[in-house]
C-alpha positions in Angstrom: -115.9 -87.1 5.1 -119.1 -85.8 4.6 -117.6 -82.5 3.1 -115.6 -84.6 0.5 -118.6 -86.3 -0.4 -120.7 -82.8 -0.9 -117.4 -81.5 -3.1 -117.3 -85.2 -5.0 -121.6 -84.8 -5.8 -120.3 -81.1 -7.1 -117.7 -82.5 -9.5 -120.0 -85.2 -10.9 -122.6 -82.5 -11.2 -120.3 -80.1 -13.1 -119.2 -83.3 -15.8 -122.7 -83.9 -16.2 -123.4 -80.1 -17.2 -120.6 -80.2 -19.4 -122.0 -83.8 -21.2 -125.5 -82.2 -21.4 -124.5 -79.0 -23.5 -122.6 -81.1 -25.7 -125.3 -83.5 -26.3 -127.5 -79.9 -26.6 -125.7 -79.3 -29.3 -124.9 -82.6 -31.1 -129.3 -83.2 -30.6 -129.8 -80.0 -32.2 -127.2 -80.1 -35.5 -128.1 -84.2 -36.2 -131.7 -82.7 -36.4 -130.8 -79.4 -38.2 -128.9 -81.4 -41.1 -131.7 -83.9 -41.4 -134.6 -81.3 -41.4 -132.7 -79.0 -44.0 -132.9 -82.2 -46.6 -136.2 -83.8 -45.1 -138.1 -79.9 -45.6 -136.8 -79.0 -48.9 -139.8 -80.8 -50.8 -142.7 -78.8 -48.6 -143.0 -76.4 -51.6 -142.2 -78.5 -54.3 -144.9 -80.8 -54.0 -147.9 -79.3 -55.8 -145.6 -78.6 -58.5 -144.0 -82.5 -58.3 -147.8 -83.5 -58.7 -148.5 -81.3 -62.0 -145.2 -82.7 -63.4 -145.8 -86.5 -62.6 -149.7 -85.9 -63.7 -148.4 -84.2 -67.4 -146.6 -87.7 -67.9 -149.4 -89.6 -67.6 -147.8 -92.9 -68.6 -147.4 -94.9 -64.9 -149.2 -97.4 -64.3 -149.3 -96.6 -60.2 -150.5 -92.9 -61.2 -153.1 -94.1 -63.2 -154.5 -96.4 -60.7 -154.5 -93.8 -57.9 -155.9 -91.3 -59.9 -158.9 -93.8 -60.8 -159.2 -94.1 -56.8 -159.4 -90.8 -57.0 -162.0 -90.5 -59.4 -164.0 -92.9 -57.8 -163.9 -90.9 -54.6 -165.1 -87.4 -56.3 -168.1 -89.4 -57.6 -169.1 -91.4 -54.4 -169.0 -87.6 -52.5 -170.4 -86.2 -55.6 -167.0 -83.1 -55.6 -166.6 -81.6 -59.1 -164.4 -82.6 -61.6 -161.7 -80.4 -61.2 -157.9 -80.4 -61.3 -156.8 -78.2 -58.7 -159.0 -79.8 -56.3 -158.1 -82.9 -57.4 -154.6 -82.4 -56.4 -155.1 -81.8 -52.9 -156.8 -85.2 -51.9 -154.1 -86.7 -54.1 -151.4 -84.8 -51.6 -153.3 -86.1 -49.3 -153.0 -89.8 -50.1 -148.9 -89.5 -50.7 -148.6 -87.2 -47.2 -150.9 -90.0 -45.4 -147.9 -92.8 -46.9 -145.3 -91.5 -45.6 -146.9 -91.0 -42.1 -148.2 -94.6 -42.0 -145.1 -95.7 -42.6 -143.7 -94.3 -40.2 -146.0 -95.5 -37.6 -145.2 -98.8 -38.6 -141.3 -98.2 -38.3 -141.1 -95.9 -35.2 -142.1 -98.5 -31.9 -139.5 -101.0 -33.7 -136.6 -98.4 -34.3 -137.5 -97.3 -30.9 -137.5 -100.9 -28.9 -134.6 -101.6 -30.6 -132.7 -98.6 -29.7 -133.5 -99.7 -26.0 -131.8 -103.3 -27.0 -128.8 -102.0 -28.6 -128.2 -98.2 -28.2 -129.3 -94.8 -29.7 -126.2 -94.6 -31.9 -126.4 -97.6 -33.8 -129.8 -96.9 -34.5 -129.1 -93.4 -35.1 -126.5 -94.2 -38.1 -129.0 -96.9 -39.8 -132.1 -94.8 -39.8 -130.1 -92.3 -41.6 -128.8 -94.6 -44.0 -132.3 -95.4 -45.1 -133.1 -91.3 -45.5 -130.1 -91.3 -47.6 -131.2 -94.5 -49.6 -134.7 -92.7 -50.2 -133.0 -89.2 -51.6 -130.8 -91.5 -54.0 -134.1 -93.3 -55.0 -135.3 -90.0 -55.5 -132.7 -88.5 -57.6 -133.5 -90.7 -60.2 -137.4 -90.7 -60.1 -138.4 -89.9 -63.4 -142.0 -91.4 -63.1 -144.3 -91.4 -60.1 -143.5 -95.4 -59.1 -140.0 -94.1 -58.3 -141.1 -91.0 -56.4 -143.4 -93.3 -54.1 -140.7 -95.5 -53.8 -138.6 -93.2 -52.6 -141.3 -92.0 -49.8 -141.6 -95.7 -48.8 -138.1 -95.9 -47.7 -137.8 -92.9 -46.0 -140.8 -93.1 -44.1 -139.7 -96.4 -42.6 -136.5 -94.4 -41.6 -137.6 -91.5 -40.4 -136.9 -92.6 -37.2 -134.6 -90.2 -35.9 -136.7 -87.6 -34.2 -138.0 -90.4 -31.5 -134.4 -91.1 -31.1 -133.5 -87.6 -30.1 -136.2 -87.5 -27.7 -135.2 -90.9 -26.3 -132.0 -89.5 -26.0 -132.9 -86.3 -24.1 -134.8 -88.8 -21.7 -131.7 -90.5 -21.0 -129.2 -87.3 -20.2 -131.8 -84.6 -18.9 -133.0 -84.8 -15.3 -136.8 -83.9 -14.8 -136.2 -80.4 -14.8 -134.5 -79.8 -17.5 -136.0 -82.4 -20.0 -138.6 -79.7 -21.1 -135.7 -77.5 -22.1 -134.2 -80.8 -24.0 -137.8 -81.1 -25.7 -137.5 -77.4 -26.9 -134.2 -77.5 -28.4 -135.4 -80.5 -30.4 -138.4 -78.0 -31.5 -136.0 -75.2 -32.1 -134.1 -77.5 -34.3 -137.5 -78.5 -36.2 -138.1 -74.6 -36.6 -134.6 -74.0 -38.1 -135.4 -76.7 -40.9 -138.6 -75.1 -41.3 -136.8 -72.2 -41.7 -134.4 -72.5 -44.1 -135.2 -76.0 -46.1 -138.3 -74.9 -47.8 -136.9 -71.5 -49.0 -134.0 -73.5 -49.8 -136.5 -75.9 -52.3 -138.3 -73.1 -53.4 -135.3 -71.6 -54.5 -134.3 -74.6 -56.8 -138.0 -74.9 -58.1 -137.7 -71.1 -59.3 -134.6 -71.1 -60.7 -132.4 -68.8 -57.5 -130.7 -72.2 -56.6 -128.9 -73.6 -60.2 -129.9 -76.9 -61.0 -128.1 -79.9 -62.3 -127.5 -79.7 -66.5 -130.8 -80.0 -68.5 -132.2 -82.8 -65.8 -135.6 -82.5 -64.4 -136.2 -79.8 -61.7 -136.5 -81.8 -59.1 -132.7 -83.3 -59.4 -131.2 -80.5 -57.6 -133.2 -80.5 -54.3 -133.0 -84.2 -54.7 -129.1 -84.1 -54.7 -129.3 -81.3 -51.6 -131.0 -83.7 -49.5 -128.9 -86.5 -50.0 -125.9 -84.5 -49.6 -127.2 -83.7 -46.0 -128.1 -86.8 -45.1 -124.6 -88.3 -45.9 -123.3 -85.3 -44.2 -125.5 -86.1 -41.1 -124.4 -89.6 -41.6 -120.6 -88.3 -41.1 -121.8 -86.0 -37.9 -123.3 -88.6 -36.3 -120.3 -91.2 -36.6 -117.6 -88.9 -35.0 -119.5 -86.2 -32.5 -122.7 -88.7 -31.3 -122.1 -90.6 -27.9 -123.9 -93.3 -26.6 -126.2 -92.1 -24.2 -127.3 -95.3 -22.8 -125.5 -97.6 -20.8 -125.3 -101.5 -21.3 -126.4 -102.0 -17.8 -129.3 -100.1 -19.0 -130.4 -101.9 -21.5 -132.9 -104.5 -22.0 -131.5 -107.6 -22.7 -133.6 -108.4 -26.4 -136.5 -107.2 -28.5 -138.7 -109.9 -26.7 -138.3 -107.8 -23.9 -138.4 -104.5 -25.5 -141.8 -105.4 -26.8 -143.1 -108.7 -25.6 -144.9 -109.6 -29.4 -143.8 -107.4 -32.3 -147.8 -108.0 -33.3 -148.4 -105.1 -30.5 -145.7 -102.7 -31.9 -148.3 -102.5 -34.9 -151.6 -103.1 -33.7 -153.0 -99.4 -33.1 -155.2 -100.8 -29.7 -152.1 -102.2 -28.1 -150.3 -99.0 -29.0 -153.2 -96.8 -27.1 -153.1 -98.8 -23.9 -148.7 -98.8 -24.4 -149.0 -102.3 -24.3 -145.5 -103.1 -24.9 -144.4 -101.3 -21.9 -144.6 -103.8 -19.1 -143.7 -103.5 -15.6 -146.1 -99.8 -14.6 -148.7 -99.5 -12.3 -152.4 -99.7 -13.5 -152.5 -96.0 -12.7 -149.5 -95.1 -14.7 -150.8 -97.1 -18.0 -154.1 -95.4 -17.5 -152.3 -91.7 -17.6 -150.2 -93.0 -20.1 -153.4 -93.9 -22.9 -155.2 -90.3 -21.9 -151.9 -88.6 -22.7 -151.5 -91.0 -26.1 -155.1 -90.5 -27.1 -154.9 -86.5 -26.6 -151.8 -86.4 -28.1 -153.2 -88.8 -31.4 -156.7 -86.3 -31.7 -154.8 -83.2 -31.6 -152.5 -84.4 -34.1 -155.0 -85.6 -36.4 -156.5 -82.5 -36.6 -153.5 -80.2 -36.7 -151.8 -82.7 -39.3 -154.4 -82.3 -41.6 -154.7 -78.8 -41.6 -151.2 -78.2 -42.0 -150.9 -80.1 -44.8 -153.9 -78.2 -46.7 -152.0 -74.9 -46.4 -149.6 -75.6 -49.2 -152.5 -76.6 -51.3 -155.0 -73.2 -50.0 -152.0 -70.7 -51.0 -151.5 -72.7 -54.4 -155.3 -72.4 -55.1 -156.5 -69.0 -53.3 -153.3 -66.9 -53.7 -151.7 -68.4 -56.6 -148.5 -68.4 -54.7 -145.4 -69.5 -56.4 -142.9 -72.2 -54.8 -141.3 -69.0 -53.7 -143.9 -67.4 -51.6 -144.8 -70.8 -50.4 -140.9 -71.4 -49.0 -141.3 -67.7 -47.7 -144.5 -68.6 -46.0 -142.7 -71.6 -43.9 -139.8 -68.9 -43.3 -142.2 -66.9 -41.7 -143.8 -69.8 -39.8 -140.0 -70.7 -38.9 -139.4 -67.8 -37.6 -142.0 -67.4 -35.0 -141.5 -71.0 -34.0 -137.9 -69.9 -33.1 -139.1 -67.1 -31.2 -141.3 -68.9 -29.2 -139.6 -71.8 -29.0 -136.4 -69.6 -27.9 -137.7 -67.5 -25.4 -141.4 -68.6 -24.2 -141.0 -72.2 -24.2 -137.5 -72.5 -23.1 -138.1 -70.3 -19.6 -141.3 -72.4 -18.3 -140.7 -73.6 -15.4 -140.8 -77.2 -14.4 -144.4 -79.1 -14.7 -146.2 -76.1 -16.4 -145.9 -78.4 -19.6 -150.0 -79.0 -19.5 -151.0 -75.5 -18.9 -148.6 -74.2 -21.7 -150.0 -77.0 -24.1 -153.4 -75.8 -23.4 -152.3 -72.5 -24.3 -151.0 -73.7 -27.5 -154.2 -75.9 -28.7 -156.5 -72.5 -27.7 -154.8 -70.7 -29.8 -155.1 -72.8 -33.1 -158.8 -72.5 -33.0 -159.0 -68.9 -34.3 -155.8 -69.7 -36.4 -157.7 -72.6 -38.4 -160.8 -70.0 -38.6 -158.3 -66.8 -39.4 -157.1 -68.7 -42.1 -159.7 -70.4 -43.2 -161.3 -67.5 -43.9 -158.6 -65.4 -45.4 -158.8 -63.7 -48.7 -156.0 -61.7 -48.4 -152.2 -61.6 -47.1 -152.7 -59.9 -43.7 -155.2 -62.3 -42.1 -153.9 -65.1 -43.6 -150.8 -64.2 -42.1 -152.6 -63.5 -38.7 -153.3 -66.9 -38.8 -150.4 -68.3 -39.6 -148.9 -66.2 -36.8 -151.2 -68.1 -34.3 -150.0 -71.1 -35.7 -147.1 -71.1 -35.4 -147.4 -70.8 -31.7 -149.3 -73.8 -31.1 -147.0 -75.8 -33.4 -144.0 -74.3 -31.3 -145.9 -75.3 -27.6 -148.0 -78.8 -28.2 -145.8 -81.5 -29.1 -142.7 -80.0 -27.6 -144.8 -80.1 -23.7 -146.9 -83.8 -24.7 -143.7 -85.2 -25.3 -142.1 -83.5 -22.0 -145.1 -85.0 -19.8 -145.4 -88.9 -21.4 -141.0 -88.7 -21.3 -142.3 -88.7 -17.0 -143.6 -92.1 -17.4 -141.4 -95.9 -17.6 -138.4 -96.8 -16.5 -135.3 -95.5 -17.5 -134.8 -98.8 -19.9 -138.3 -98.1 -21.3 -137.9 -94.8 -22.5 -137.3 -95.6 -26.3 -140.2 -97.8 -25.9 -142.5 -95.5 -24.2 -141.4 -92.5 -26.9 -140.7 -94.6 -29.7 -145.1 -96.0 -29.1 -146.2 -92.1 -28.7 -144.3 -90.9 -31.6 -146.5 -94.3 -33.5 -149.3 -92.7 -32.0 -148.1 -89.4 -33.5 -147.3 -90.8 -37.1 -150.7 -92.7 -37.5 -152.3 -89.4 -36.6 -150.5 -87.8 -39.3 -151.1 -90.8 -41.8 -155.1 -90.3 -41.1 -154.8 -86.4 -40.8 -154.1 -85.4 -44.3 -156.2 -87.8 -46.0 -159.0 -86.9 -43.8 -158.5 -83.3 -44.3 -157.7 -83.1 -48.0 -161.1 -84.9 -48.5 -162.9 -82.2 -46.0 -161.4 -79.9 -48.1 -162.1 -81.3 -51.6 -166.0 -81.8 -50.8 -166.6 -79.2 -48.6 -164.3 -76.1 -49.2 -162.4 -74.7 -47.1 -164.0 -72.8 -45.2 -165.6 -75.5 -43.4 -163.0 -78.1 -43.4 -160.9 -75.0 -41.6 -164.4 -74.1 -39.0 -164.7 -78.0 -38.4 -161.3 -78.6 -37.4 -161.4 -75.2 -34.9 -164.6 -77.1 -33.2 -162.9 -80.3 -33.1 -160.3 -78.9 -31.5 -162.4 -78.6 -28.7 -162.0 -82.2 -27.8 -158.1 -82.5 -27.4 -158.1 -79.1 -25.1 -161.1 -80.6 -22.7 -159.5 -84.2 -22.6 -156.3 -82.3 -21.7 -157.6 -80.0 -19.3 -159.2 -82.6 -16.8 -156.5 -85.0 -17.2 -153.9 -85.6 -14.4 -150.3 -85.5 -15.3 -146.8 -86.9 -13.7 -145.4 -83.5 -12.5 -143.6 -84.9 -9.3 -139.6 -84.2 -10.2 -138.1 -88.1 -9.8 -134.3 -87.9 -8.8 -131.9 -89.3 -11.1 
């Protein structure tokens, strides 16, 4: 009896292999697609700027650029163009962010009330409504507009990471977390080369419309194709008797889902131990701090190699291939082959190593250091998030992880709405030198909070 049992445990072990390397794979290509559309824009979007600041007839880009104005004048910044563009990035980076903040603890409860695959398919039917919104944005009310709608439905990466909570065991979520990084890589890989190719002419465009058609068009074609993947290859991976019975109980007032204190102290997860909830808001606040900073710089580097280098769209889509790349590589063999519960001391590694990245760049004036630093980078973007998410996954019951994820990604998105507004002004009245020294010092505070901060590394059996 007992022997039949042992041989029964080996069979249900082998089908659940078997489920996890398919849902390996349909996790990684639902991402892939969506990145490849979602990334395309990274280069185009000092040049999407220029072209809705030559028409100069909108009524919303005249009232942001008198925000603007008034901004260079409290902080007394010159008068300039180029530097004018990078706060102004700033501001339509921060939108999208915030919106998704607002969006991702509600696509995330609800995903715990109904499933992962419903809510899979609609959040990619909004990112396919924003790229039709955006074919046709001739003037900048349209292009907002079109950011507005996908930012409320970028909810698909807190998905996948719900999802890996539901089908990995504790030892081999972090693996789960990487492959959702190496799919994040891949569209950093190949979607901005992709867009910088339209913007220069290597990709043909559409007739005699306006440039940005083409990559518009790309994107919605990948997320109706994404759309079509989804519906046939993803499985629900969690069960009714899972499930929490309504959103009332998924978050207990949808006022907390938005209020940025409630989302710190996870609010809207009910049922842990005081102990638990404490880990939980270190975790969230490192997690938030580090991303501030980070956000914010990353979003600057478009703008620094437009003003410093004068790089075309071209070099700027080779300079995310090259970040890509060693994402991938890190991502595929370093992060992959941790062990277990090493997930905080390979996060420390990562936030170490952006301190002389932000200064390495910062201070580059040519190719090779800049590219040192962007080396570095690329490590810590390839080791951080990928490990925080592994260690807060630890934490809630199985029929809170959407919840629990779907609040830290918030905590992620209003870090990124805040980060490169913050950072473009840094840069605009201080240079950037010294917006690229002060976020290196900064990121002082996430590594120390981190580094004396307990974590959840006790392997819980499914």
């Amino acid at each position: 009896m007992a022997e039949y049992q042992r041989n029964n445990e080996k069979i249900i072990e082998e089908k659940n292999k078997i489920s996890t390397a398919k849902m390996n794979v349909v996790i990684f290509m639902t991402l892939l697609i969506d990145l490849l559309g979602f990334t395309v824009i990274l280069p185009l979007m000092p040049k999407l700027l220029e072209f809705y600041g030559k028409e100069g007839s909108d009524d919303l880009y005249s009232t942001m650029k008198s925000s603007v104005s008034s901004f260079r004048i409290l902080v007394g910044a010159p008068d300039t163009p180029k530097w004018n563009s990078v706060l102004f990035g700033g501001v339509i980076g921060s939108l999208f962010s915030l919106l998704q903040f607002l969006a991702s603890p509600f696509i995330g409860a609800a995903s715990d009330v109904y499933g992962r695959r419903p809510m899979m398919l609609l959040t990619m039917v909004g990112v396919a409504l924003s790229y039709v919104i955006w074919v046709f944005a001739g003037n900048f009310s349209l292009f907002v507009l079109s950011r507005v709608v996908g930012g409320l439905a970028k909810g698909n990466v807190s998905l996948s990471t719900a999802v890996v909570a539901d089908v990995y065991n504790t030892k081999q979520r972090g693996q789960g977390m990487a492959m959702i990084g190496i799919s994040f890589s891949m569209g950093f890989l190949l979607g901005p080369i992709i867009g910088a190719g339209f913007a220069g002419g290597v990709v043909p465009g559409i007739g005699s419309g306006e440039f940005f058609v083409g990559p518009a068009l790309f994107a919605l074609s990948m997320a109706l194709l994404d759309i079509v993947y989804i519906f046939c290859a993803f499985q629900e991976t969690l069960p009714e008797n899972k499930r929490l019975d309504s959103m009332f109980a998924a978050g207990s007032r949808m006022f907390d889902l938005i209020n940025p204190l409630a989302l710190f102290s996870f609010k809207n997860v009910s049922g842990v131990k005081v102990e638990e909830r404490r880990s939980m808001r270190k975790i969230g606040l490192i997690y938030f701090i580090y991303l501030f900073l980070y956000s914010g710089i990353e979003f600057t580097l478009t703008f620094l190699t437009y003003l410093r280098f004068n790089y075309s769209s071209m070099q700027q889509g080779k300079m995310f291939f090259t970040l890509g790349l060693v994402m991938i590589f890190i991502q595929g063999g370093y992060t992959r082959r941790k062990a277990s519960g090493t997930e905080k001391k390979t996060a420390l590694s990562g936030i170490l190593v952006l301190m002389p990245a932000f200064l390495c760049i910062g201070y580059a004036k040519s190719a090779v250091l800049f590219y040192l630093g962007l080396l570095l980078f690329g490590f810590a973007s390839a080791t951080v998030v990928p490990c925080m998410t592994t260690i807060i996954s630890e934490y809630g019951a199985d029929s809170q992880k959407g919840s629990v994820l779907g609040v830290f990604r918030a905590l992620g998105a209003l870090a990124r709405a805040m980060g490169p507004l913050s950072a473009s002004a840094a840069y605009w009245s201080l240079g950037a030198e010294t917006c690229y020294v002060l976020g290196a010092v900064l990121m002082l505070v996430p590594f120390t909070m981190l580094m004396f901060t307990r974590v959840r590394a006790v392997d819980r059996k499914e």
